[in-house]
Backbone atoms as SQL, in Angstrom:
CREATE TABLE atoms (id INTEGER PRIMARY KEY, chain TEXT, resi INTEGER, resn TEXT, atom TEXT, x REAL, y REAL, z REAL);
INSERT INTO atoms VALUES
  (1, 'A', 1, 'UNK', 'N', 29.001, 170.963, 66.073),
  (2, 'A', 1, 'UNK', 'CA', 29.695, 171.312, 64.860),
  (3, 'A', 1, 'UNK', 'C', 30.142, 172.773, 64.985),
  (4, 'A', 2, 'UNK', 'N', 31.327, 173.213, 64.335),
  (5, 'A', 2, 'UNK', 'CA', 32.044, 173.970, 64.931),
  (6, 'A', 2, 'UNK', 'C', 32.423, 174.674, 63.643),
  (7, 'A', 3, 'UNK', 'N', 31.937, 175.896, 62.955),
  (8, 'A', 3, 'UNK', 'CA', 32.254, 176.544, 61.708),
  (9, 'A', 3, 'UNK', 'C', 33.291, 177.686, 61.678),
  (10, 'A', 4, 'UNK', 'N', 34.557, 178.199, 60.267),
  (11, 'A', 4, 'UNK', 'CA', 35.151, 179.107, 60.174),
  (12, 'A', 4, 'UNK', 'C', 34.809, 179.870, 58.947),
  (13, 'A', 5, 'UNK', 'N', 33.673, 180.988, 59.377),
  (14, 'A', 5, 'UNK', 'CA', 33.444, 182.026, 58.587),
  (15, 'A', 5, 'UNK', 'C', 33.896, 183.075, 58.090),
  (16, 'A', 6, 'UNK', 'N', 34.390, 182.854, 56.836),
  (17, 'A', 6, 'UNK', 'CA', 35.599, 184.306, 55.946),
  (18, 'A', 6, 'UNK', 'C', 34.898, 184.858, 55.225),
  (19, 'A', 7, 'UNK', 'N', 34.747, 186.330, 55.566),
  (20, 'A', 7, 'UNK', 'CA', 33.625, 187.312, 54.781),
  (21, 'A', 7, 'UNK', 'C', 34.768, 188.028, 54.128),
  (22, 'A', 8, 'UNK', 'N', 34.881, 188.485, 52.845),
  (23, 'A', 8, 'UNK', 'CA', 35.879, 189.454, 52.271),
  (24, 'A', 8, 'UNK', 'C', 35.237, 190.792, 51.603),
  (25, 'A', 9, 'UNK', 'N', 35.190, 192.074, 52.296),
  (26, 'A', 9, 'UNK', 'CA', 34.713, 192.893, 51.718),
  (27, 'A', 9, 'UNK', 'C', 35.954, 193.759, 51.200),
  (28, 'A', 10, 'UNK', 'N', 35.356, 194.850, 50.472),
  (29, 'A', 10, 'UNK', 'CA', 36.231, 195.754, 50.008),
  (30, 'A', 10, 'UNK', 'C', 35.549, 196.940, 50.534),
  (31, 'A', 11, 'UNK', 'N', 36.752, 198.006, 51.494),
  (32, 'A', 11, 'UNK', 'CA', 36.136, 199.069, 52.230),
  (33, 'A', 11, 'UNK', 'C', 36.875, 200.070, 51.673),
  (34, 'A', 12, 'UNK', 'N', 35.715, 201.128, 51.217),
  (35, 'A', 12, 'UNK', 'CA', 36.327, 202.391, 50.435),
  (36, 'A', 12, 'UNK', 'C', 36.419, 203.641, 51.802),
  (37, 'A', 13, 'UNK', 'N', 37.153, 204.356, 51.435),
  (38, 'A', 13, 'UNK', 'CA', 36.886, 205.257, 52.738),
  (39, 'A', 13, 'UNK', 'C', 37.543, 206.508, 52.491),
  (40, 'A', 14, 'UNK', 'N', 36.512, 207.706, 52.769),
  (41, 'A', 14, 'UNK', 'CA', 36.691, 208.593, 52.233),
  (42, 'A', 14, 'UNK', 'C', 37.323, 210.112, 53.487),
  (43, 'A', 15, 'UNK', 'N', 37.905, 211.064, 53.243),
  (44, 'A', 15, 'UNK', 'CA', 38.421, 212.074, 53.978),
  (45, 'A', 15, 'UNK', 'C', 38.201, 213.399, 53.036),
  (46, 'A', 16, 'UNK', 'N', 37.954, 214.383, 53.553),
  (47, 'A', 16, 'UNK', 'CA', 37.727, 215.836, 52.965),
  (48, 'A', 16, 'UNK', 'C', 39.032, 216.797, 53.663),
  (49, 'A', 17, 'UNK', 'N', 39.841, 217.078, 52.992),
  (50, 'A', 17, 'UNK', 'CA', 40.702, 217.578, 53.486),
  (51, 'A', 17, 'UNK', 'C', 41.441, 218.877, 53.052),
  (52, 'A', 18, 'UNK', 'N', 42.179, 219.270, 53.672),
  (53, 'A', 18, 'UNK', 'CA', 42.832, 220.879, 53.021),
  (54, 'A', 18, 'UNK', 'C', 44.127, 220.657, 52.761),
  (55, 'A', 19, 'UNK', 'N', 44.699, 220.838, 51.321),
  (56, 'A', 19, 'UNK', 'CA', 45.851, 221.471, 51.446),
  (57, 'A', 19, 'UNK', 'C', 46.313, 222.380, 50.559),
  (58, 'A', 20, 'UNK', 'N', 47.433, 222.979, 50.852),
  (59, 'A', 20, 'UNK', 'CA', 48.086, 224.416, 50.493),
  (60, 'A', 20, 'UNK', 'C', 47.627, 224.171, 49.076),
  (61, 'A', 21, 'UNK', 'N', 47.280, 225.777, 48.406),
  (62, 'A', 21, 'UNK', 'CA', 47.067, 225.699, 46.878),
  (63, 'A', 21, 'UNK', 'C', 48.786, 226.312, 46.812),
  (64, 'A', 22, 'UNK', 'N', 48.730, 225.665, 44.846),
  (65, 'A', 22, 'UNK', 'CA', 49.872, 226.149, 44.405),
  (66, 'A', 22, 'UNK', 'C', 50.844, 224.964, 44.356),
  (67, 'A', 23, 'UNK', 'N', 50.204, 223.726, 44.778),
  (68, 'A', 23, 'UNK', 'CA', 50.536, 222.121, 44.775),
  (69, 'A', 23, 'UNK', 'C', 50.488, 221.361, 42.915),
  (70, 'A', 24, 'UNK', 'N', 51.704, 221.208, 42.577),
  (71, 'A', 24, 'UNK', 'CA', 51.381, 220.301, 41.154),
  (72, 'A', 24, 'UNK', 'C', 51.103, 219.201, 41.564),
  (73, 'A', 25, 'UNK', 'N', 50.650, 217.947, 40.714),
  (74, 'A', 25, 'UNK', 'CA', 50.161, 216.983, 41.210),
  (75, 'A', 25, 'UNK', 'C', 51.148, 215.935, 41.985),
  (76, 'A', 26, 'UNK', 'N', 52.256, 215.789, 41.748),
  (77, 'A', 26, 'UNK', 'CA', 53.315, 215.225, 42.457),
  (78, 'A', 26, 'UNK', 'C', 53.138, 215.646, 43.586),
  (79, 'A', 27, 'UNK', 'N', 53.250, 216.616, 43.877),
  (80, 'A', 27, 'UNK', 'CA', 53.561, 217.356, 45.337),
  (81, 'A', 27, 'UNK', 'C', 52.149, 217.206, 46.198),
  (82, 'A', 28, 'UNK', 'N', 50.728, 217.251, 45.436),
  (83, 'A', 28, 'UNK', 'CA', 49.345, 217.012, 46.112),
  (84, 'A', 28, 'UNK', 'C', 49.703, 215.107, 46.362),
  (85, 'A', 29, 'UNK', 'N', 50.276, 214.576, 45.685),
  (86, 'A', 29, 'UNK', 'CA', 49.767, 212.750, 45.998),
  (87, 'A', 29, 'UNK', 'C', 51.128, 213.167, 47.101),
  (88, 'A', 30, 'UNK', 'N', 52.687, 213.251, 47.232),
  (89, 'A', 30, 'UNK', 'CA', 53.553, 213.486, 48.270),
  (90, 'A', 30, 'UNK', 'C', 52.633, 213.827, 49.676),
  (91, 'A', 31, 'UNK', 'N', 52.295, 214.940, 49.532),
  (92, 'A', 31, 'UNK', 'CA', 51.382, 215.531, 50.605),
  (93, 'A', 31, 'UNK', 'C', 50.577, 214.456, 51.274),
  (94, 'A', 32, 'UNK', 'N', 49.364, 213.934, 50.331),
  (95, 'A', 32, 'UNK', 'CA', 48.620, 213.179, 50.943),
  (96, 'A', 32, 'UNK', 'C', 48.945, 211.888, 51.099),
  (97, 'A', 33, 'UNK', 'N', 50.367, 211.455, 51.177),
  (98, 'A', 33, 'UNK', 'CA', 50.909, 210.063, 51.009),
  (99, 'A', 33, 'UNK', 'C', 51.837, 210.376, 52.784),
  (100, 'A', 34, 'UNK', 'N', 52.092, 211.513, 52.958),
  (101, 'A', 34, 'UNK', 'CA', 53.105, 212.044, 53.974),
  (102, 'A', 34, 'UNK', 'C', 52.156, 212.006, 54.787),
  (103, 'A', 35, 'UNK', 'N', 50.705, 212.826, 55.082),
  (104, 'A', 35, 'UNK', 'CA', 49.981, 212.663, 55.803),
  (105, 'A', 35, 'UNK', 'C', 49.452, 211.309, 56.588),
  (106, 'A', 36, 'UNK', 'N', 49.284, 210.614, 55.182),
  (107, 'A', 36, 'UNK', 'CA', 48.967, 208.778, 55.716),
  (108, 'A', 36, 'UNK', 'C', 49.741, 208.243, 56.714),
  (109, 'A', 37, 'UNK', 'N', 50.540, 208.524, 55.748),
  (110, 'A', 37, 'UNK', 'CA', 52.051, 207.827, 56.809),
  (111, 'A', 37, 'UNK', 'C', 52.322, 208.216, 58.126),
  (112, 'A', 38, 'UNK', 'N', 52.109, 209.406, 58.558),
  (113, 'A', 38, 'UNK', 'CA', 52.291, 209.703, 59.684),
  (114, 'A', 38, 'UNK', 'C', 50.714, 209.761, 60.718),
  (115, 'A', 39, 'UNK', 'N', 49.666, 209.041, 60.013),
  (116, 'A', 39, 'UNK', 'CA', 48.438, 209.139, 60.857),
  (117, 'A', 39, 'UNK', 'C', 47.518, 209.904, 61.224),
  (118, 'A', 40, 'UNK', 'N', 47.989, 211.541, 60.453),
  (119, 'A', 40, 'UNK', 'CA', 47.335, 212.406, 60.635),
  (120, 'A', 40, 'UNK', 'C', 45.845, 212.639, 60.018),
  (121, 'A', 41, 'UNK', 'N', 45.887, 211.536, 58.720),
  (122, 'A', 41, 'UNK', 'CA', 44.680, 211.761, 57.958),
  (123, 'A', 41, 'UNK', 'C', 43.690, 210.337, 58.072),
  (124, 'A', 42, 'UNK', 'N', 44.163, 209.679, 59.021),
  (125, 'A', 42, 'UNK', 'CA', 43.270, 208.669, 59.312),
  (126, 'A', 42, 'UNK', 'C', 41.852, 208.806, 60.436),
  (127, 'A', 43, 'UNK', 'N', 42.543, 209.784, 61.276),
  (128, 'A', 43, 'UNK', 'CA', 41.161, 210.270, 62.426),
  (129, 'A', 43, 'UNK', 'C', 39.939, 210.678, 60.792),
  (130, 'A', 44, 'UNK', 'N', 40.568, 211.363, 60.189),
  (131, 'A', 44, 'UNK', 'CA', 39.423, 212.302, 59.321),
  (132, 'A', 44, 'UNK', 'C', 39.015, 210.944, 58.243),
  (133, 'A', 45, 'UNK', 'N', 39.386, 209.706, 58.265),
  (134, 'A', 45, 'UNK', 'CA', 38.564, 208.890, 57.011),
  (135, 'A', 45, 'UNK', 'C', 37.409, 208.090, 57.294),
  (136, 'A', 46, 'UNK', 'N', 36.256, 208.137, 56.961),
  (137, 'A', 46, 'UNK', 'CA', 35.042, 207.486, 57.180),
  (138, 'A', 46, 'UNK', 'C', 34.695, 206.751, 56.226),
  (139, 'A', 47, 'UNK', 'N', 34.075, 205.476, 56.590),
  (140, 'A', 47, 'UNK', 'CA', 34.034, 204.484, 55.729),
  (141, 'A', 47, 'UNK', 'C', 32.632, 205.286, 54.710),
  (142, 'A', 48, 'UNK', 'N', 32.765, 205.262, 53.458),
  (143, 'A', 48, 'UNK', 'CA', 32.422, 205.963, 51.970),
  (144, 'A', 48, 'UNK', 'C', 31.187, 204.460, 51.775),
  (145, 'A', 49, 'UNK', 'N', 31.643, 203.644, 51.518),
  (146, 'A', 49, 'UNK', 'CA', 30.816, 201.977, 50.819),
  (147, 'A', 49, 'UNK', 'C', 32.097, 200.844, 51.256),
  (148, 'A', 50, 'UNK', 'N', 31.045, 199.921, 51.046),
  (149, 'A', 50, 'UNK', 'CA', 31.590, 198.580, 51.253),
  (150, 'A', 50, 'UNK', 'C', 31.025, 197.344, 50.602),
  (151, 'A', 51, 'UNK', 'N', 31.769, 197.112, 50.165),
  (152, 'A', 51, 'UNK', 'CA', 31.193, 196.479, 48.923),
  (153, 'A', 51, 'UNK', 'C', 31.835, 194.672, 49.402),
  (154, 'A', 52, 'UNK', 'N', 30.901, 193.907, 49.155),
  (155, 'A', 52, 'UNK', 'CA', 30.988, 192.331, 49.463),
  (156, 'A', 52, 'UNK', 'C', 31.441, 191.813, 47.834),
  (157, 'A', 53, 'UNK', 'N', 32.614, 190.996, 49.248),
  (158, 'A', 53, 'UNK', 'CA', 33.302, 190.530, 47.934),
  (159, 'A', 53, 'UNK', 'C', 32.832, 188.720, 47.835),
  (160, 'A', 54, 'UNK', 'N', 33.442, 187.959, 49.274),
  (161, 'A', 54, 'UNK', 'CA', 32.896, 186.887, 49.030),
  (162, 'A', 54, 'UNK', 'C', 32.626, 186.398, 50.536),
  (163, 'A', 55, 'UNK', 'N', 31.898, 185.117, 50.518),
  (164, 'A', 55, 'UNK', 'CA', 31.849, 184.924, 52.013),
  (165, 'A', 55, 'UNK', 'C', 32.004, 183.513, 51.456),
  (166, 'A', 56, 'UNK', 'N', 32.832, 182.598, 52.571),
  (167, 'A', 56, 'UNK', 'CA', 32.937, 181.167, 52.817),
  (168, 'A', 56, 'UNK', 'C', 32.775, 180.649, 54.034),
  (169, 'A', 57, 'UNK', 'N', 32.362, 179.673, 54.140),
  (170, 'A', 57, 'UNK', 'CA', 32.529, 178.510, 55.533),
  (171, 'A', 57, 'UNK', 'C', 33.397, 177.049, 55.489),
  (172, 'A', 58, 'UNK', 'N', 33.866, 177.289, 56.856),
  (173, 'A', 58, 'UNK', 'CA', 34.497, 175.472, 56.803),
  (174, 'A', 58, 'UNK', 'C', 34.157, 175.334, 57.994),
  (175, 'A', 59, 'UNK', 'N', 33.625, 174.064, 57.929),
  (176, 'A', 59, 'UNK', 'CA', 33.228, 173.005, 58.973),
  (177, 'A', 59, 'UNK', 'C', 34.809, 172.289, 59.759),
  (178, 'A', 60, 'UNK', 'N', 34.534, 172.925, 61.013),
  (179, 'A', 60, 'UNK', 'CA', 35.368, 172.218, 62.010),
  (180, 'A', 60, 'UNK', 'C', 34.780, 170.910, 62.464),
  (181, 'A', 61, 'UNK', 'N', 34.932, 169.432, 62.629),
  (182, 'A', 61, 'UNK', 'CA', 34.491, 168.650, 63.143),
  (183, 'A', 61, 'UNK', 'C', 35.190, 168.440, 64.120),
  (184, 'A', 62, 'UNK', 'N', 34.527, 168.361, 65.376),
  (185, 'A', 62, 'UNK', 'CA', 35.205, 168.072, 66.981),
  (186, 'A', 62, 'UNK', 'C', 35.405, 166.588, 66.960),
  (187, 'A', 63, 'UNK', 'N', 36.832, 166.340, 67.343),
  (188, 'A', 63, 'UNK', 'CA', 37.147, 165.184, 67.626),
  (189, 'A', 63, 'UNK', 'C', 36.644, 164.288, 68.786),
  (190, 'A', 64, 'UNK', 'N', 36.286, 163.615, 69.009),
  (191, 'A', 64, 'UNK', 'CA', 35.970, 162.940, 70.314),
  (192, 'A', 64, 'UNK', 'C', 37.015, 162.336, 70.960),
  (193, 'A', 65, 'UNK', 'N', 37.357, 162.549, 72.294),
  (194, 'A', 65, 'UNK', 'CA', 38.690, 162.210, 72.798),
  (195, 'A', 65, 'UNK', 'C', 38.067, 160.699, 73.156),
  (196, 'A', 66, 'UNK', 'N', 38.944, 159.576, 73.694),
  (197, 'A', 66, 'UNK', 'CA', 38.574, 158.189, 73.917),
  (198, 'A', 66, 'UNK', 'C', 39.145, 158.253, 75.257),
  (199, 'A', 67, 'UNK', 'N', 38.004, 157.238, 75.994),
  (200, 'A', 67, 'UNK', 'CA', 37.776, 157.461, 77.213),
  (201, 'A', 67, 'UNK', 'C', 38.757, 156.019, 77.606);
Protein backbone atom coordinates (compact mmCIF):
# COMPACT_ATOMS: atom_id res chain seq x y z
CA UNK A 1 0.00 0.00 0.00
CA UNK A 2 1.28 3.06 -1.26
CA UNK A 3 0.27 6.59 0.64
CA UNK A 4 0.15 10.60 -0.47
CA UNK A 5 0.94 12.69 2.53
CA UNK A 6 -0.10 16.65 2.43
CA UNK A 7 1.11 18.48 5.50
CA UNK A 8 0.08 22.33 5.22
CA UNK A 9 1.90 24.58 7.48
CA UNK A 10 2.04 28.23 7.72
CA UNK A 11 5.79 29.59 7.89
CA UNK A 12 6.36 32.99 9.45
CA UNK A 13 9.79 34.29 8.89
CA UNK A 14 11.44 36.91 10.26
CA UNK A 15 14.62 39.49 9.09
CA UNK A 16 16.20 42.42 11.23
CA UNK A 17 17.18 44.90 8.97
CA UNK A 18 18.46 48.58 8.31
CA UNK A 19 17.10 51.21 6.52
CA UNK A 20 17.76 54.91 5.86
CA UNK A 21 15.87 57.07 8.60
CA UNK A 22 13.76 59.91 7.33
CA UNK A 23 11.51 57.08 5.40
CA UNK A 24 7.45 57.84 5.60
CA UNK A 25 5.69 54.77 5.64
CA UNK A 26 5.10 54.39 1.89
CA UNK A 27 8.60 54.73 1.14
CA UNK A 28 9.68 52.09 4.35
CA UNK A 29 6.95 49.19 2.76
CA UNK A 30 8.56 50.48 -1.21
CA UNK A 31 11.97 49.85 0.32
CA UNK A 32 11.26 46.63 1.86
CA UNK A 33 9.07 45.39 -1.07
CA UNK A 34 12.23 46.51 -3.58
CA UNK A 35 14.53 44.61 -1.45
CA UNK A 36 12.29 41.29 -1.70
CA UNK A 37 12.08 41.55 -5.09
CA UNK A 38 15.41 41.70 -5.91
CA UNK A 39 16.61 38.88 -3.23
CA UNK A 40 18.59 40.88 -1.22
CA UNK A 41 16.53 40.39 1.97
CA UNK A 42 15.96 36.78 1.71
CA UNK A 43 19.70 35.49 2.74
CA UNK A 44 18.77 37.63 6.12
CA UNK A 45 15.05 35.78 6.78
CA UNK A 46 14.91 32.97 9.33
CA UNK A 47 12.13 30.95 9.89
CA UNK A 48 10.34 33.04 13.26
CA UNK A 49 7.30 29.86 13.93
CA UNK A 50 5.47 27.51 12.07
CA UNK A 51 2.45 26.86 12.73
CA UNK A 52 0.40 23.44 11.45
CA UNK A 53 -2.25 23.93 9.54
CA UNK A 54 -3.52 20.53 8.35
CA UNK A 55 -2.20 17.16 7.45
CA UNK A 56 -4.01 14.53 5.06
CA UNK A 57 -3.42 11.08 3.51
CA UNK A 58 -4.57 9.18 0.39
CA UNK A 59 -4.15 5.72 -0.14
CA UNK A 60 -2.60 4.73 -3.46
CA UNK A 61 -3.72 1.14 -4.23
CA UNK A 62 -1.18 -0.76 -6.59
CA UNK A 63 -2.73 -2.27 -9.39
CA UNK A 64 -1.79 -5.76 -10.14
CA UNK A 65 -0.72 -6.17 -13.72
CA UNK A 66 -2.25 -9.73 -15.28
CA UNK A 67 0.02 -12.20 -16.15
Amino acid sequence: MKLIVTVVERITSEAHINIPDGLNESAIKQYITDRYNTGEILTDLNIFQVDFESISARIIHKLQQSQ
